[in-house]
N, C-alpha and C positions, 0 to 999 in steps of 0.2 A: 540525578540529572532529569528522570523522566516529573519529578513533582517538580522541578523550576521551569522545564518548558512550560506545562501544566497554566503552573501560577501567569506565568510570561502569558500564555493567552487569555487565561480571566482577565489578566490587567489590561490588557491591549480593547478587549471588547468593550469593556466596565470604564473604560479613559474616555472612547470614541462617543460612545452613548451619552455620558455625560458630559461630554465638550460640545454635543450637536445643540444649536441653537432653539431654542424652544419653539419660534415661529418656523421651525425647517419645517417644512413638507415630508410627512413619515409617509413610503409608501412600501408594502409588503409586499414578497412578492415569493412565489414556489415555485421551481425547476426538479423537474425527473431526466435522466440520461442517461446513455446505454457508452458503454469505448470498449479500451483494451488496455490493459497492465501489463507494462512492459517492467520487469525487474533488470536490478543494477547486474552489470555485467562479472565475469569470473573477475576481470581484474580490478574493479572498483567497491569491490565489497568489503564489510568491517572485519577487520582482524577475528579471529576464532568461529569465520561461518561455516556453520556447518558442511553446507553444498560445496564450497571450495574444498574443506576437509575430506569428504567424502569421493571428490575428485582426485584428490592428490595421493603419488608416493610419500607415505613419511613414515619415519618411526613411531607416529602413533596411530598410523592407518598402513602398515604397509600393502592392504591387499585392497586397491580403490575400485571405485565404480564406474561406469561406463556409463553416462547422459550428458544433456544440455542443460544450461542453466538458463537460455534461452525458452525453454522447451517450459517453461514454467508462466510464460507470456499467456495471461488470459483473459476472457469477455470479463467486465464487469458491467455492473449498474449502483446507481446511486438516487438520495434524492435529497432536495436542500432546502432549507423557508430563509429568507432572507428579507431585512429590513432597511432602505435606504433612507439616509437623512440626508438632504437638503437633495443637488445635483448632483455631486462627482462621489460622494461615499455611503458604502454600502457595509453591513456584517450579513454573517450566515453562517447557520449552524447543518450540519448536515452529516449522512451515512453513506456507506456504500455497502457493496458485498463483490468478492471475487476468490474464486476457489481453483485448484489445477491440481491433476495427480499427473505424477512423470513418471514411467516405465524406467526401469536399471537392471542392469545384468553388472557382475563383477568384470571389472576389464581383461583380467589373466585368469581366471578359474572358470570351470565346469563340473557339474555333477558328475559320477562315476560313470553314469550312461552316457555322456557329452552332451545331456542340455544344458542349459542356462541356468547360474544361478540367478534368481527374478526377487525384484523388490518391484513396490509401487512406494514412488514419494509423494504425499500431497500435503499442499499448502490452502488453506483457508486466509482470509484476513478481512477483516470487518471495521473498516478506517470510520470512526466518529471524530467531525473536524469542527473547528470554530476559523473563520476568515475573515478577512477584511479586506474591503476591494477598493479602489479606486480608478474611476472610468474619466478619463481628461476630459473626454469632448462633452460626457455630461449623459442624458439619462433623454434627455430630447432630440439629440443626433440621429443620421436615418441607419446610421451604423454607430455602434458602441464597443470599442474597445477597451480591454481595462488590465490592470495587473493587481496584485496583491501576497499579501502574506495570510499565515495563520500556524495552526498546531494541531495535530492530529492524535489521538489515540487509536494504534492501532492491535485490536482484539485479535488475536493469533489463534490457529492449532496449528501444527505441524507433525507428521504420521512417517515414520518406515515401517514396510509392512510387506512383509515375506519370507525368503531365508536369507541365512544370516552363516560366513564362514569363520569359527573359533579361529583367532590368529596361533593360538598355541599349539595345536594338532590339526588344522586346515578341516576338523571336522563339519560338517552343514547342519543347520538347524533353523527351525521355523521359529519369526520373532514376531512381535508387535512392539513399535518404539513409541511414545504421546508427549506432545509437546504442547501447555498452552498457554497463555500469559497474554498481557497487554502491553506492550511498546511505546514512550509518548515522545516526539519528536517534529520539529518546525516543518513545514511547507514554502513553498512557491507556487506560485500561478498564474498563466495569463489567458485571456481569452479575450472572444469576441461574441455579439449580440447583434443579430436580424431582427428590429424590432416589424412584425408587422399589424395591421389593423391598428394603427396608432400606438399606442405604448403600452397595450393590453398586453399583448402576446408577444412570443418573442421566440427566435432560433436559437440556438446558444452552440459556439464549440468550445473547448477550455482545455487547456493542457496545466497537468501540477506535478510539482516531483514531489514527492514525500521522503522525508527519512525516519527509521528507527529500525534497531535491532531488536530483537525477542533474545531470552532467556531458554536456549533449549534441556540445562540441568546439565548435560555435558554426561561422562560417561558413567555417573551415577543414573542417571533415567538411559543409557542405553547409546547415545549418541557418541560419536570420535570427535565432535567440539559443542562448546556452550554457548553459542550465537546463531540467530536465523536473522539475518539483514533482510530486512521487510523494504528498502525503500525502494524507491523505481519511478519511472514516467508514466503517469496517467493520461490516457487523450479522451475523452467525452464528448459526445455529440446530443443536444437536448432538447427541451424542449420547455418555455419559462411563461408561466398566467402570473401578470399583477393584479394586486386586490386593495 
């Protein structure tokens, strides 16, 4: 699946490029921008995620943890070069980065002394995206809205890091768990554009959802399931020079 999204956004880019009319007006253009990574919620996440798992009573977690999956919502930044051909269409390739460690205690256990059993979880992920946008009103408007698709690959680590309670004798023990891989999975996006000083410069906010699951190895590498569902709402606030 993740090499036919993959291929699916080569084609997409590699079609538009060569269907733009040779006399279009090429103009380029770079945006840098700051938001907040909101992840998909406990109940909308992909079957075998970790973070649900880790949450839940089950028989193959009976002793869960105690966090938010909320509590994983964090600052990112990004940045993009983008190529428009004629008025209303545009591609762009671009990065981000956004990182969060979430504090966990077991929900029903405690050390002999009655502290906490303590984990930290953190999550990394490093989205390289390819898109395609489409602006109606066109690129000369004094406001520019636009929507689009694309395909993201997203560069993962994923860490538990603390102790850890043996289900078989409830004994405690200090672990390190590592998770890391690349994810490749479609997009959404829509946003808007403050052009000011003419068409030079520009404000930008954007919202996209991204999907993809990571491969955490499951309880061979240490984890109580083999998925880390990467996807969620991005919102971005920017800032865009044409050149």
């Amino acid at each position: 699946m993740p090499r036919i999204w993959a291929r699916t956004g080569v084609f997409l880019l590699a079609t538009l490029a060569l269907s733009a009319p040779a006399s279009a007006q090429v103009v380029q253009s770079v945006q840098i921008g700051v938001g907040v990574f909101v992840p998909r919620s406990f109940d909308n996440r992909v079957p075998g995620d970790v973070l649900v798992e880790d949450l839940s009573s089950t028989a193959n977690n009976p002793n869960p943890l105690l966090f938010a999956i909320g509590d994983f919502r964090s600052a990112q930044i990004s940045g993009e070069w983008n190529v428009a051909f004629g008025n209303h269409l545009e591609v762009g390739a671009g990065v981000g980065y956004f990182q969060r460690s979430v504090p966990s205690v077991y929900r029903d256990l405690v050390n002999s002394d009655g502290s906490e059993i303590a984990q930290s979880l953190r999550l990394r992920v490093v989205p390289v995206s390819a898109v395609i946008r489409f602006l109606p009103l066109g690129r000369a408007s004094t406001v520019q809205p636009y929507a689009g698709v694309g395909v993201s690959a997203l560069n993962f680590r994923y860490s538990e890091t603390g102790q850890f309670v043996d289900n078989s004798d409830l004994s405690v023990f200090d672990a390190r768990y590592v998770a890391t891989g690349t994810a490749v999975g479609p997009l959404l996006l829509v946003g808007l554009r403050m052009p000011i000083r003419g068409d030079i410069y520009a404000f930008t906010v954007e919202g996209r959802y991204q999907f993809g699951a990571g491969n955490t190895g499951g309880a061979a590498n240490g984890f109580v399931n083999n998925k880390i569902d990467l996807g969620g709402w991005n919102t971005t606030f920017g800032f865009l020079v044409r050149f």
